[in-house]
DOZALO-166809 format. One record per residue (C-alpha): residue number from 1; chain; x, y, z. Coordinates in nm, 3 decimals. Each point is the difference from the previous one (the first is absolute). Layout:
+-----+---+---------+---------+---------+
!   k ! c !      xx !      yy !      zz !
+-----+---+---------+---------+---------+
! NUM ! A !       X !       Y !       Z !
...
+-----+---+---------+---------+---------+
***
This chain:
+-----+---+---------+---------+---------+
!   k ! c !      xx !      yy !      zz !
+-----+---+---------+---------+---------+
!   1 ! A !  -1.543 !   0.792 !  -1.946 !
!   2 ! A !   0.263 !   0.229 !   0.124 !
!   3 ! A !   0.347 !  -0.101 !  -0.022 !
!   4 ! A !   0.102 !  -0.101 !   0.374 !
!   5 ! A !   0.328 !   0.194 !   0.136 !
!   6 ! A !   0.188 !  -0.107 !   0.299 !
!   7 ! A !   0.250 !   0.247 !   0.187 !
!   8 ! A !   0.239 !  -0.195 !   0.196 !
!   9 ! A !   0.362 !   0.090 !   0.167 !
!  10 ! A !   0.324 !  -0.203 !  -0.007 !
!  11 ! A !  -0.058 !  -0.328 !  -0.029 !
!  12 ! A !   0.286 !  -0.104 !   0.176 !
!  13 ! A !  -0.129 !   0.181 !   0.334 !
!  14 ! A !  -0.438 !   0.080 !  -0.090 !
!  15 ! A !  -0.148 !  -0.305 !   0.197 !
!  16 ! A !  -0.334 !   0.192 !  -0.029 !
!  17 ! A !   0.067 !   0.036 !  -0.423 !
!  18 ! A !   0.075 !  -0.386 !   0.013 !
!  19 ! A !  -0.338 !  -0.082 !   0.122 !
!  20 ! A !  -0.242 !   0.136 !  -0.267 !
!  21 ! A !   0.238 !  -0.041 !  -0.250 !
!  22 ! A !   0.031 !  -0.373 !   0.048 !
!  23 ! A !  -0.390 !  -0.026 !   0.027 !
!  24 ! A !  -0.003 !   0.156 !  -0.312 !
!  25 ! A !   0.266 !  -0.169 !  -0.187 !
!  26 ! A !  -0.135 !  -0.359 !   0.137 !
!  27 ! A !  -0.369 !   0.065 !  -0.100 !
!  28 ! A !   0.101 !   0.107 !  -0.422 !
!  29 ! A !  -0.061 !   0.359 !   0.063 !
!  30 ! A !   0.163 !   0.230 !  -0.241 !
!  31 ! A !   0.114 !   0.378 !   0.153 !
!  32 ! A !   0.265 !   0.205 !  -0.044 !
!  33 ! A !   0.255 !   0.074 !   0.253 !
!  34 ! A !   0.147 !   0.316 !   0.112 !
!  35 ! A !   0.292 !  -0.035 !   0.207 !
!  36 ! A !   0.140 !   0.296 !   0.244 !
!  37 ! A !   0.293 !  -0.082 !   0.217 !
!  38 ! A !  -0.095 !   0.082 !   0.364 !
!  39 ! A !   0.199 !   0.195 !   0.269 !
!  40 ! A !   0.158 !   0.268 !  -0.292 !
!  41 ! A !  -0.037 !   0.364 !   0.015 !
!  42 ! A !  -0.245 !  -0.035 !  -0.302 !
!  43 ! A !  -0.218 !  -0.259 !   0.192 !
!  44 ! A !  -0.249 !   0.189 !   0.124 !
!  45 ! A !  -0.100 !   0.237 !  -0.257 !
!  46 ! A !   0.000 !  -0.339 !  -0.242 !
!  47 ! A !  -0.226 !  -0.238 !   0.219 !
!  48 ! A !  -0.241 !   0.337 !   0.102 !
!  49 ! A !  -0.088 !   0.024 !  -0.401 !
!  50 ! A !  -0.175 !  -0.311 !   0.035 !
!  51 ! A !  -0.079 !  -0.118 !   0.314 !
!  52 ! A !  -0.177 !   0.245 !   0.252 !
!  53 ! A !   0.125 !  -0.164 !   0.283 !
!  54 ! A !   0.383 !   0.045 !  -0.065 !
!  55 ! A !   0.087 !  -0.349 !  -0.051 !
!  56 ! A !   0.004 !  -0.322 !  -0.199 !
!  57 ! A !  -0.143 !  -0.230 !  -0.176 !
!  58 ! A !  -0.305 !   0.200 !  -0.142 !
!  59 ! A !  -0.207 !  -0.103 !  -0.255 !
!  60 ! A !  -0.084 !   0.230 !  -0.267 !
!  61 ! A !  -0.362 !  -0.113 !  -0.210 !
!  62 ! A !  -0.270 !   0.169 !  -0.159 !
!  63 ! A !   0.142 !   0.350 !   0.107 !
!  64 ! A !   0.029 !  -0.163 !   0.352 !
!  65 ! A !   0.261 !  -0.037 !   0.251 !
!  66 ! A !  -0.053 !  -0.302 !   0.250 !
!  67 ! A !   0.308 !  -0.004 !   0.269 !
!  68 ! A !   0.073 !  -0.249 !   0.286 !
!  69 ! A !   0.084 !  -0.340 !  -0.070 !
!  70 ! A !  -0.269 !  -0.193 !   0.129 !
!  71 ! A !  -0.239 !   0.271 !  -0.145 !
!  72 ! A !   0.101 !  -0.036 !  -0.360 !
!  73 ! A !  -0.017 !  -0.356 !   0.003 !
!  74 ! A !  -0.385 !  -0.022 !   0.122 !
!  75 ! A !  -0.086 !   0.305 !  -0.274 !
!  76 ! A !   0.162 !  -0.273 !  -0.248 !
!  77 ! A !  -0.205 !  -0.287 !   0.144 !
!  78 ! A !  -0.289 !   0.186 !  -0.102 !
!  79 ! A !   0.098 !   0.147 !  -0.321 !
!  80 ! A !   0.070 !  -0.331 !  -0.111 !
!  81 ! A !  -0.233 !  -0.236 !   0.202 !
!  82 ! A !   0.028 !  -0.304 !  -0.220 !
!  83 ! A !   0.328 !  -0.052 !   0.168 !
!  84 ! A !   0.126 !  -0.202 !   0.288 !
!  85 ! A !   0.130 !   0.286 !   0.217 !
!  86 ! A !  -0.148 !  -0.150 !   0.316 !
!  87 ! A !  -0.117 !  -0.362 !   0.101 !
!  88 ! A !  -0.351 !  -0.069 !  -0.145 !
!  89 ! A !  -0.106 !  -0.156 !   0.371 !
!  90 ! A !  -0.125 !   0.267 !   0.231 !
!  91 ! A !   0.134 !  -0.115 !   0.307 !
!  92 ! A !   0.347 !  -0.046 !  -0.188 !
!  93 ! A !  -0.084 !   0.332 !  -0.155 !
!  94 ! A !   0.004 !   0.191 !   0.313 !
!  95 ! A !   0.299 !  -0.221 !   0.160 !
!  96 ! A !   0.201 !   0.159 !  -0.325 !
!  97 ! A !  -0.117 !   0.362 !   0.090 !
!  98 ! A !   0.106 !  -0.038 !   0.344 !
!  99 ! A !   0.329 !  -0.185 !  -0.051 !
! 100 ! A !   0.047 !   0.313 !  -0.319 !
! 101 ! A !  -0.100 !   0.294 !   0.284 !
! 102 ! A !   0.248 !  -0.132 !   0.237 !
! 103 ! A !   0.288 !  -0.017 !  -0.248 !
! 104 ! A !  -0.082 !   0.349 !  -0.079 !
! 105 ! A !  -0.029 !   0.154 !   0.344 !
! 106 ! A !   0.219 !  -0.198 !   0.238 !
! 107 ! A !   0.332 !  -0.178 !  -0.001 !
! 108 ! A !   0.198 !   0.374 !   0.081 !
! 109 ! A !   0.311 !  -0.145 !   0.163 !
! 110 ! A !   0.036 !  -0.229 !  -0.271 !
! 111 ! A !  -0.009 !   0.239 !  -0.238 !
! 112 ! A !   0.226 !   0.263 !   0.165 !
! 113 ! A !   0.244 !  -0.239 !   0.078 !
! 114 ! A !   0.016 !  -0.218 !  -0.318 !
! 115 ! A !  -0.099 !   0.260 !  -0.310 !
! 116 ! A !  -0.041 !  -0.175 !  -0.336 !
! 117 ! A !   0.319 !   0.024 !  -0.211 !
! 118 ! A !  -0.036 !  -0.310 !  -0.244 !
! 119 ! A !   0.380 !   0.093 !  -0.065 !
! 120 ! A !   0.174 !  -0.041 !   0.324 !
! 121 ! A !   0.045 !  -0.329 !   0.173 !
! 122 ! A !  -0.009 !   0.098 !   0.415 !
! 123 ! A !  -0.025 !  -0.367 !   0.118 !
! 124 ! A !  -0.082 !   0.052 !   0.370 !
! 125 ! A !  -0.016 !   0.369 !   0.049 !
! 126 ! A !  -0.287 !   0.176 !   0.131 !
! 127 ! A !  -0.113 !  -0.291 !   0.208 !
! 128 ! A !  -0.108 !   0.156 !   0.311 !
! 129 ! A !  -0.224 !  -0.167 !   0.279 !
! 130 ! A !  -0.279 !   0.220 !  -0.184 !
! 131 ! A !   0.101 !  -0.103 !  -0.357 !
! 132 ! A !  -0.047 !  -0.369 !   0.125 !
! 133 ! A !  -0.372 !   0.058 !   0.099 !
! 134 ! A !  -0.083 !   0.172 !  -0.318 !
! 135 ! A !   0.170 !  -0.298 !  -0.172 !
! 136 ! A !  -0.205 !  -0.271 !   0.214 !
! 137 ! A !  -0.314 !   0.156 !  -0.034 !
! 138 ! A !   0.087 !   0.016 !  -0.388 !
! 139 ! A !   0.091 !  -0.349 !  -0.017 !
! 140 ! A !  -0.309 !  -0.118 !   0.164 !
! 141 ! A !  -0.249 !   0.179 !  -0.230 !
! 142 ! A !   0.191 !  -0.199 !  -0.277 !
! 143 ! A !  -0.056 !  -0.312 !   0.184 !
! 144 ! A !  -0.362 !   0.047 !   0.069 !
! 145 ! A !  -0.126 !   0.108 !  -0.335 !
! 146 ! A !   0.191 !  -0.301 !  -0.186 !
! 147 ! A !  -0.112 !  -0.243 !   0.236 !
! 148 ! A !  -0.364 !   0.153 !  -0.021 !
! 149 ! A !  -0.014 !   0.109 !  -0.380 !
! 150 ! A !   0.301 !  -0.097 !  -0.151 !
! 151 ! A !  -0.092 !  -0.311 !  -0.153 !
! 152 ! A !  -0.079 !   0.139 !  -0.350 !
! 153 ! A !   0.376 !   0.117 !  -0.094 !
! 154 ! A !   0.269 !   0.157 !   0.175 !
! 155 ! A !  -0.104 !   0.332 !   0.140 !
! 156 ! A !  -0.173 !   0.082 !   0.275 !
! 157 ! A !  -0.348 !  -0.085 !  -0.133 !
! 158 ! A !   0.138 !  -0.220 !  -0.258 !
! 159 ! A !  -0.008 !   0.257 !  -0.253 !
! 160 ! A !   0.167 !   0.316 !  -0.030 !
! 161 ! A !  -0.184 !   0.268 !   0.151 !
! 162 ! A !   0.001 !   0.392 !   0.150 !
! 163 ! A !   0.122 !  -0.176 !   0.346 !
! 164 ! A !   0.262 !  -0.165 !  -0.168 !
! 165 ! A !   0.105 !   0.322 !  -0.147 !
! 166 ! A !   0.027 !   0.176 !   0.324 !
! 167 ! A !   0.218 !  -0.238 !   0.159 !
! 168 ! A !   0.223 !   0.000 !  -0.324 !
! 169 ! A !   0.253 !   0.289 !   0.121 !
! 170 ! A !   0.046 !  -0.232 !   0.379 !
! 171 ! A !   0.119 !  -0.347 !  -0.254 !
! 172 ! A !   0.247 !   0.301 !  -0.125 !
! 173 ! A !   0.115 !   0.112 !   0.350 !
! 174 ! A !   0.035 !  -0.340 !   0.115 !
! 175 ! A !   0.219 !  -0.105 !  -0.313 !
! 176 ! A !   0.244 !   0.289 !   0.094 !
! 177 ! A !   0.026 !  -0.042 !   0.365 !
! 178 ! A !   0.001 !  -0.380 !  -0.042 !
! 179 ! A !  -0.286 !  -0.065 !   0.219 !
! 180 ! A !  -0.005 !  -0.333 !   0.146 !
! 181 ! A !  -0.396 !  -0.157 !  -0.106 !
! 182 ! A !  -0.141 !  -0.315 !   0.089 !
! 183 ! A !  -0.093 !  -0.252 !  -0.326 !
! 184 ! A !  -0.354 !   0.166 !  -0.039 !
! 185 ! A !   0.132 !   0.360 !  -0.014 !
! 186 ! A !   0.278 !  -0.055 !  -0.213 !
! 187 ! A !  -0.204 !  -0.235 !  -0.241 !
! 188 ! A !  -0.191 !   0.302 !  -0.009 !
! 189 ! A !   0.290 !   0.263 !  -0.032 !
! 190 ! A !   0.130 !  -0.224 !  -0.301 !
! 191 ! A !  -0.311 !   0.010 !  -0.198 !
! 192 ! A !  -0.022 !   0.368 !   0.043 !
! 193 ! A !   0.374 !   0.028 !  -0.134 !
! 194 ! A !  -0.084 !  -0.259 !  -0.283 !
! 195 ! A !  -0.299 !   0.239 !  -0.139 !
! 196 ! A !   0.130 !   0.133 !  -0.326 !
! 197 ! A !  -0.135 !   0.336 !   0.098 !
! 198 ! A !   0.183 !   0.016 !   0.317 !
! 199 ! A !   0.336 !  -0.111 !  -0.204 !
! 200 ! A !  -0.080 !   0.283 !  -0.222 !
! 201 ! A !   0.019 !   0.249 !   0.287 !
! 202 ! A !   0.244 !  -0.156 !   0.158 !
! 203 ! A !   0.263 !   0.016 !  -0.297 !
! 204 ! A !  -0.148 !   0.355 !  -0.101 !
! 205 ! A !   0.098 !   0.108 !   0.376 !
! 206 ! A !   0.358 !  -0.125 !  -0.080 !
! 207 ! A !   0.139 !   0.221 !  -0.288 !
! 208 ! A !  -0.164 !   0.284 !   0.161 !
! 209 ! A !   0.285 !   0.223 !   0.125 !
! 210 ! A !  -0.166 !   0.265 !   0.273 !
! 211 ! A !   0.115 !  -0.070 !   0.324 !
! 212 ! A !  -0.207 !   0.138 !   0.342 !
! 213 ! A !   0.160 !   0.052 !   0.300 !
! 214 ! A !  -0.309 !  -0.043 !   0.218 !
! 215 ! A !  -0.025 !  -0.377 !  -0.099 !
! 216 ! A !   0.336 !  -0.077 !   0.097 !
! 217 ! A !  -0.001 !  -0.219 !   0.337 !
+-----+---+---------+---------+---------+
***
């Protein structure tokens, strides 16, 4: 098979490289990484020789490029099948695909207002009105899905899976503002942080020395 290649930006700032990297990482995948800093005047021209949509992560296989998050992960669910990428229920199956599309679509004001930087510590800023919401409705998917299928480990369906992996890059936003969680959601946020994979990003993110702008709050 095809050596996997994953395209990612910084990963101090790249909350959509974090998510199919960390799949990737938890589930033994081997791939190489290319790395291109984002928001330089060689950005652009970089990302465009791999990804046709002018952004990261993409993933490069069999003389394929598969961009978007979300999208990369369910081409890997079926490339390698024998994996636990989703729950094996189908009710809990679909929950996870909901929960995953949300992540991926919604949640804009917390996102504009509290941008990933696994470097900075912001306790308290960016919490508008808006932010709040974002953060409730957040909270309460973590809730829900551990009280409903949490009972076989520590993520959301007990094990690690894609849904886990999208709400990776919030546990990182809510580290840096210091969000103030509830028991269940920062149970949950700790066992995130804990992953060995996650550390790994987290502590790659650190000694990188780009700094954007745009994420600054």
């Amino acid at each position: 098979m095809a050596q996997l290649t994953l395209v990612i930006g910084n990963k101090n700032y790249s909350s959509w490289s974090l998510r199919p990297w960390l799949a990737m990482k938890q589930f033994g995948l081997q791939f190489n990484e290319i790395n291109i800093p984002l928001y330089t005047p060689e950005s652009t021209i970089q990302i465009q020789q791999y990804s046709p949509s002018g952004k990261v992560p993409v993933l490069l296989h069999n003389n394929q490029a598969i961009w978007d998050s979300l999208a990369i992960c369910e081409y890997l669910a079926e490339e390698f099948p024998h994996l636990h990428w989703w729950p094996e229920d189908k009710i809990a199956r679909a929950l996870a695909r909901s929960i995953s599309a949300e992540m991926h679509s919604g949640f804009q004001n917390l996102r504009q207002n509290m941008p990933m930087n696994c470097r900075a510590k912001l306790p308290g800023q960016g919490l508008t009105p808006d932010v709040q919401k974002d953060i409730d409705r957040i909270t309460s998917i973590w809730r829900e899905f551990r009280h409903k299928f949490g009972a076989g480990g520590d993520m959301l369906f007990g094990e690690f899976t894609i849904a886990d992996a999208m709400f990776a890059p919030v546990v990182l936003r809510f580290v840096t503002y210091d969000v103030q969680l509830d028991a269940v959601a920062k149970n949950y946020l700790e066992a995130i942080l804990a992953m060995p994979t996650m550390q790994e990003w987290i502590k790659a993110a650190e000694v990188e020395q780009e700094v954007i702008s745009q994420y600054k709050v």
